[in-house]
C-alpha positions as CSV (number, residue, x, y, z in Angstrom):
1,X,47.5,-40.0,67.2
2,X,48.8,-43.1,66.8
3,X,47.2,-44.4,64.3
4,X,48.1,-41.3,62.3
5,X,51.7,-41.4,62.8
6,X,51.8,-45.2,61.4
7,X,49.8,-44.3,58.1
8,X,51.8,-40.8,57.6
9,X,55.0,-43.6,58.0
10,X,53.4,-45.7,55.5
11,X,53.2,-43.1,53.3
12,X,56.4,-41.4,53.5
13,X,57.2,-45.1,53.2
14,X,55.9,-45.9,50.0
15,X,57.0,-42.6,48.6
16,X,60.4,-43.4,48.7
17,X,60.2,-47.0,47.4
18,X,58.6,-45.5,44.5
19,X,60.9,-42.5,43.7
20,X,63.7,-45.4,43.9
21,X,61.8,-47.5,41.5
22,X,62.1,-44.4,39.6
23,X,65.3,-43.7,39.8
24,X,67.0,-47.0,39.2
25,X,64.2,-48.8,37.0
26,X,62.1,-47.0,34.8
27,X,62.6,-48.0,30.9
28,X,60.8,-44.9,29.1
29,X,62.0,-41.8,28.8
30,X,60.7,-38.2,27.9
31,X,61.6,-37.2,24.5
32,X,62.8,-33.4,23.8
33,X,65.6,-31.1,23.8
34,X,67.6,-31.2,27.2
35,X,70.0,-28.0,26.5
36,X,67.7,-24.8,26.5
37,X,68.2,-21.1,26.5
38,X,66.1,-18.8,28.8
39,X,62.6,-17.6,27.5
40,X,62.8,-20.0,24.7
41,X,60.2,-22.5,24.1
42,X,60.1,-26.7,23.5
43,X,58.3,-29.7,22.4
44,X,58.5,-33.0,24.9
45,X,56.6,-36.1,24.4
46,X,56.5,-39.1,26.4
47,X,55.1,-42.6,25.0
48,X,55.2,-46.1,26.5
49,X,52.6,-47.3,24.4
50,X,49.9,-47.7,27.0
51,X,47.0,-45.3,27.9
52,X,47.8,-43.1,30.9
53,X,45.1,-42.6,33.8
54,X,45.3,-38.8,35.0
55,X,48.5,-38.1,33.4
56,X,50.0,-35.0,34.3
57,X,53.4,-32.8,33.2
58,X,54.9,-31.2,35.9
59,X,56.6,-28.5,35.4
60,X,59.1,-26.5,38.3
61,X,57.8,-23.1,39.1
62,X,58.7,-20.2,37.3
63,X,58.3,-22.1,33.6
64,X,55.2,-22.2,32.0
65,X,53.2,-25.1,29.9
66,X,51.6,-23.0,27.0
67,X,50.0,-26.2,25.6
68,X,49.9,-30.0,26.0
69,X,47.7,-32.9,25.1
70,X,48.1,-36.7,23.8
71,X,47.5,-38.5,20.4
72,X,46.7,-42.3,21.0
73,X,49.4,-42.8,23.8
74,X,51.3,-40.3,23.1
75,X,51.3,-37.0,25.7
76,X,53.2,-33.7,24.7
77,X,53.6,-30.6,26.2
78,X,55.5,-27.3,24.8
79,X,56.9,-25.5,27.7
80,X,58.4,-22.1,27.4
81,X,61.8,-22.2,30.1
82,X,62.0,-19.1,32.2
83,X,65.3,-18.4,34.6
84,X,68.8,-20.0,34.0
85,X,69.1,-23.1,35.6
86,X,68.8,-26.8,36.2
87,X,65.3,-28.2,36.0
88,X,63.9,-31.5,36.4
89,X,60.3,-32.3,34.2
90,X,58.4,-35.5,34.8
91,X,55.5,-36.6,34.4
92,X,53.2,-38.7,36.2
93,X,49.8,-40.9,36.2
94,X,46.9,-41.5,38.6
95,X,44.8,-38.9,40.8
96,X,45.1,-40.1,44.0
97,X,48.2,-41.8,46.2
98,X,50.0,-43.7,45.0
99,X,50.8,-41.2,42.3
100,X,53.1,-43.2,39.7
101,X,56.3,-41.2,38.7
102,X,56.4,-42.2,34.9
103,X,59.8,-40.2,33.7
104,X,62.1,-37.5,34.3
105,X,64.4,-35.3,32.1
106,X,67.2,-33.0,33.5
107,X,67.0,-29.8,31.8
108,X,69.4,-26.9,32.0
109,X,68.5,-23.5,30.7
110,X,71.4,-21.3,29.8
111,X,70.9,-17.4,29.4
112,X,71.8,-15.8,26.4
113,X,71.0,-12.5,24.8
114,X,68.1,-11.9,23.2
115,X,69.0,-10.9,19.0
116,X,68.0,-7.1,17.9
117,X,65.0,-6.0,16.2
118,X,65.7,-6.8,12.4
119,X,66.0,-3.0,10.3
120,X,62.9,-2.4,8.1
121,X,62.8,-4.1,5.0
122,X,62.5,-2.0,1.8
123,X,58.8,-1.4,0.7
124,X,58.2,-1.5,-3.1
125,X,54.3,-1.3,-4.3
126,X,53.5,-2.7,-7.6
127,X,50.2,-3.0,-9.7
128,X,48.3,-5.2,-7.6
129,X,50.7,-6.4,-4.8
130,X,52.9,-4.8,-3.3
131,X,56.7,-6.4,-2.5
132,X,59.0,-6.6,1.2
133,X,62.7,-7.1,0.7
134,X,64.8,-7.8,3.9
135,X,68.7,-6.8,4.4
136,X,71.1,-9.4,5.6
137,X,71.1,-10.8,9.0
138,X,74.0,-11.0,11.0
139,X,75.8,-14.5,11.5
140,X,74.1,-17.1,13.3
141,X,70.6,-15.5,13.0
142,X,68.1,-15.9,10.7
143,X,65.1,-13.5,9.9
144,X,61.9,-15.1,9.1
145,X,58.6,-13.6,7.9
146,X,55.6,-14.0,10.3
147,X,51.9,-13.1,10.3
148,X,51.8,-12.0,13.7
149,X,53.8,-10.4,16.0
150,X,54.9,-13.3,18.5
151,X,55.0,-15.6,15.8
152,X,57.4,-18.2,15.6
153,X,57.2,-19.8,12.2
154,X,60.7,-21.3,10.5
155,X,59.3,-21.7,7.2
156,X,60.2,-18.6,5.2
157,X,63.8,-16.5,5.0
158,X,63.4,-16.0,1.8
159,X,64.9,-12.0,0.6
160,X,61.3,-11.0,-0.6
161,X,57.6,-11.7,0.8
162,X,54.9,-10.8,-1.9
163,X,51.8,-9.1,-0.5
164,X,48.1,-9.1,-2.4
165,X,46.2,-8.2,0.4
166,X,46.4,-7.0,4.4
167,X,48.5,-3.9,5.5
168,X,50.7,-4.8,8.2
169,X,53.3,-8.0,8.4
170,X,56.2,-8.7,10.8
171,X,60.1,-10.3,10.5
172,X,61.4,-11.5,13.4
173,X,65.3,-12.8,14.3
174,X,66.0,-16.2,15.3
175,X,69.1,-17.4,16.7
176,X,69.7,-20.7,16.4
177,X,72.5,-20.7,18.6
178,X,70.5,-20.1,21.9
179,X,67.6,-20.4,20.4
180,X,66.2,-17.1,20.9
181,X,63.8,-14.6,19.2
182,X,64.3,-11.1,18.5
183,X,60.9,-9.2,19.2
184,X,59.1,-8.0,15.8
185,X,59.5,-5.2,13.1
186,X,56.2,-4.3,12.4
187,X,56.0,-3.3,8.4
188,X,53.3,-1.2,7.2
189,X,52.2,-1.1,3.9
190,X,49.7,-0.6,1.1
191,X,48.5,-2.6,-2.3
192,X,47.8,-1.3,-4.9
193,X,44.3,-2.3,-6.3
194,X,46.1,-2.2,-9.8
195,X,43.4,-0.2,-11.9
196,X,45.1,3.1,-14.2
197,X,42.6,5.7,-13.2
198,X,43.2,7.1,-16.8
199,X,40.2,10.2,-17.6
200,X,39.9,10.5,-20.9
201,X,37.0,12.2,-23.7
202,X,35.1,9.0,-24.3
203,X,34.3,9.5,-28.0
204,X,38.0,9.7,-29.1
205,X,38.9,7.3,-32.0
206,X,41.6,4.3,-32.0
207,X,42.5,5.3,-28.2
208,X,44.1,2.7,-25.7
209,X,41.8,0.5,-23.5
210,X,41.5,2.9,-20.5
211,X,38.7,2.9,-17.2
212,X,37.0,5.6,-16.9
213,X,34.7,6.7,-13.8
214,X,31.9,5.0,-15.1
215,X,33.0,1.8,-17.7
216,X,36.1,1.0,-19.4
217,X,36.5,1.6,-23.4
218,X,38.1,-0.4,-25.3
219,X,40.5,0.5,-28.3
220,X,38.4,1.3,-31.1
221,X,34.9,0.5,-29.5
């Protein structure tokens, strides 16, 4: 009993000594945005230039790490925040005690409201494609064009999205304010496979280039 009590003081011990090496002494830091909105989701690295042994992220309870991984020694994570809040992420290296506390960032999450659904862009079908034009998005939000439905790609906003193939595409509202998304308007549409089905006599003279059911005349052939 004893003997227990001594090592569970060593411990406890050696704890402390390292979360105040921690605190007062550590040089690296975790790299990532500090000011967050709720549900929204972020990149954090962390990279002292040496190769970590069992590095681990933690992350408080209640926000989720959808991915994470290194390159060289660099480790990165992209955690989606849940409730409003201050957090603390850190992360860590080794398996076993004494677990080595490499850096921590204070992160506060902020609640904000959510932007609306985008209204249905205008579909226009042409020979061959077939083209989405959005409306104007309120101020401070921008609509983007995404290939799936929880998409979050920033890379177009442009007024029209051409289409030559699929039959179904989303827009989505970003915020950049809190840094929300909207959820998706799903658009429907069709393409035109951009052939005149144009039934005509086939032995008629000097007559347009036209397809018929079975091969396509020419003029004058």
């Amino acid at each position: 009993m004893l003997q227990t009590f001594n090592y569970n003081k060593k411990y406890i011990l050696s704890i402390l000594i390292v979360l105040i090496a921690f605190q007062f002494s550590y040089s690296q830091v975790i790299s990532g945005t500090a000011n967050v909105q709720t549900n929204s989701t972020h990149n954090y690295t962390y990279d002292d230039g040496t190769p970590q042994v069992f590095f681990k992220w933690v992350v408080p309870v209640g926000h989720t790490i959808l991915s994470q991984g290194f390159v060289g020694t660099e480790y990165y994570v992209n955690i989606q925040w849940g409730a409003a809040g201050t957090e603390m992420l850190s992360c860590t290296s080794g398996k076993k005690f004494p677990v080595v506390l490499l850096a921590g960032m204070s992160i506060t999450i902020s609640s904000g409201a959510q932007p609306a659904i985008p209204d249905a862009p205008t579909v226009t079908n042409f020979s061959g494609y077939t083209e989405l034009t959005r409306g104007t998005p309120p101020s401070g939000e921008t609509w983007y064009w995404q290939s799936t439905a929880l998409g979050t790609s920033t890379s177009n906003s442009s007024v029209t999205k051409t289409m030559t193939s699929g039959t179904k595409y989303y827009l989505r509202s970003y915020n950049s304010g809190n840094q929300l998304w909207s959820d998706a308007r799903i658009i429907n549409y069709t393409i035109n496979n951009g052939v005149l089905n144009i039934y005509t006599r086939a032995n008629t003279w000097d007559r347009p280039k036209v397809r018929t059911p079975k091969k396509i005349y020419k003029k004058g052939k």
